[in-house]
C-alpha positions, -999 to 999 in steps of 0.1 A, spaced: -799 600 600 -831 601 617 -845 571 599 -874 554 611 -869 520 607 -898 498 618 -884 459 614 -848 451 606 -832 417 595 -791 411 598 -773 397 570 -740 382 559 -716 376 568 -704 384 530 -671 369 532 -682 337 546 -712 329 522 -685 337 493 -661 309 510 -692 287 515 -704 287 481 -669 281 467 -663 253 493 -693 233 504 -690 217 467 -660 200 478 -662 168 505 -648 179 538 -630 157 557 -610 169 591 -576 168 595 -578 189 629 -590 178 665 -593 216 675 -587 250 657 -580 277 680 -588 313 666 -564 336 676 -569 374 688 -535 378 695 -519 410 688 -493 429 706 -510 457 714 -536 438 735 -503 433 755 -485 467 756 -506 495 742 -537 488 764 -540 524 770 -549 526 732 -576 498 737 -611 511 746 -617 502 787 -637 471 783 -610 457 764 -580 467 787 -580 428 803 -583 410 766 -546 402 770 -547 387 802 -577 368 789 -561 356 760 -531 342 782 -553 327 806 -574 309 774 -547 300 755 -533 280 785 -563 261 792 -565 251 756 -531 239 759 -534 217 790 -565 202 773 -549 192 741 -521 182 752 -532 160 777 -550 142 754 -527 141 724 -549 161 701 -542 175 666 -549 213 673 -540 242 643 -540 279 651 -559 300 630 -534 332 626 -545 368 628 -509 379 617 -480 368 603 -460 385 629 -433 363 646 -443 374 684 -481 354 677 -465 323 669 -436 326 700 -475 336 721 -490 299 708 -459 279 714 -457 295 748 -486 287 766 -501 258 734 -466 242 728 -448 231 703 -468 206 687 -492 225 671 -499 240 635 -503 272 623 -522 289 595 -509 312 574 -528 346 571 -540 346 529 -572 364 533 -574 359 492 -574 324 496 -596 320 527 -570 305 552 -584 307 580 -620 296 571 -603 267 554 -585 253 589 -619 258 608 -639 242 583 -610 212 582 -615 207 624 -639 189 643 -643 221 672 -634 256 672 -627 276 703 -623 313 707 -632 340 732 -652 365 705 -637 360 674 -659 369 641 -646 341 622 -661 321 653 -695 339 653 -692 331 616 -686 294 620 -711 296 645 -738 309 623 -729 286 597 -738 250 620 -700 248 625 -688 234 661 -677 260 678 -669 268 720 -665 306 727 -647 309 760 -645 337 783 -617 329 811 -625 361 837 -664 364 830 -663 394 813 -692 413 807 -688 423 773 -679 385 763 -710 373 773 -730 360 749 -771 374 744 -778 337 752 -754 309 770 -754 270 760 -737 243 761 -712 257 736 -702 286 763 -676 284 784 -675 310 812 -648 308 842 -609 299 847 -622 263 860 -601 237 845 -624 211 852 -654 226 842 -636 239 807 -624 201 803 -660 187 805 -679 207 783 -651 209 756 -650 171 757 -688 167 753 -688 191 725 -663 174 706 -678 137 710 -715 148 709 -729 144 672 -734 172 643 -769 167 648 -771 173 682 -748 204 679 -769 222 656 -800 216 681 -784 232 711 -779 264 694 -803 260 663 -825 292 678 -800 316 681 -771 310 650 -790 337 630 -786 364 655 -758 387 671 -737 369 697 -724 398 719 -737 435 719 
């Protein structure tokens, strides 16, 4: 529009400060070790020609996170909830597939805020670029974005201690276990200088 635009500041998210302001009144208390953020949908899985090309291998990523986040809760007996995208049948077999069985799943209600309800109610949320996550991010939530096969376009502007790059178990293990026993306090001063700004361009 050939605007000339000479400083710029990036607001909202609108949805989330509408859920804040309607829930910070209330005391949270956490009823989840981990919520997982899904990105599942089938066409990640078997339309990929209808996917633009840097997102062709989001599938294959997906799998390859989902798995990891299974081995780590399960070995440790953790309450994890999966924050649906869908209420298609296929996302839930995806979960129970490579998460298992012991795990519970939130219903998509946009009206009603589902999904920013379950994060808000767990102690860590992972994803790989979920908005919801960038959301929770920005809003002093815990949060780990993982990005199993080092994508490019996954990479955040900045990386912390709440990044998680690479298919190494061990690795993934260790930083998702200090971010859920480190303190609020100390959370919010690893990434205190970049919440307010865009994760991935």
């Amino acid at each position: 529009y050939k605007h000339n635009i000479s400083t710029y500041h990036p607001v909202g998210s609108l949805k989330y400060g509408v859920f804040y302001d309607q829930s910070i009144k209330d005391n949270q208390t956490y009823q989840y070790d981990i919520c997982l953020i899904s990105q599942y949908s089938d066409r990640k899985f078997y339309d990929i020609h209808k996917l633009p090309e840097a997102w062709k291998n989001l599938g294959n990523n997906l799998v390859e996170f989902s798995k990891m986040v299974g081995r780590y809760v399960n070995e440790k007996s953790l309450r994890v909830c999966i924050a649906l995208r869908s209420n298609e049948k296929s996302e839930r077999e995806f979960y129970n597939k490579y998460v298992g069985d012991n795990i519970f799943f939130s219903n998509v209600d946009r009206s009603k805020f589902n999904s920013y309800k379950v994060a808000m109610k767990s102690k860590l949320c992972v994803a790989i670029s979920s908005t919801l996550a960038i959301e929770m991010f920005g809003g002093g939530h815990k949060v780990m974005f993982v990005n199993p096969f080092c994508e490019e376009w996954l990479k955040p502007v900045n990386e912390g201690a709440w990044y998680s790059p690479g298919t190494n178990y061990n690795e993934f293990n260790k930083k998702l276990s200090y971010l859920l026993n480190i303190s609020h306090e100390k959370y919010l001063s690893l990434g205190i200088s970049i919440a307010s700004y865009p994760f991935f361009f």
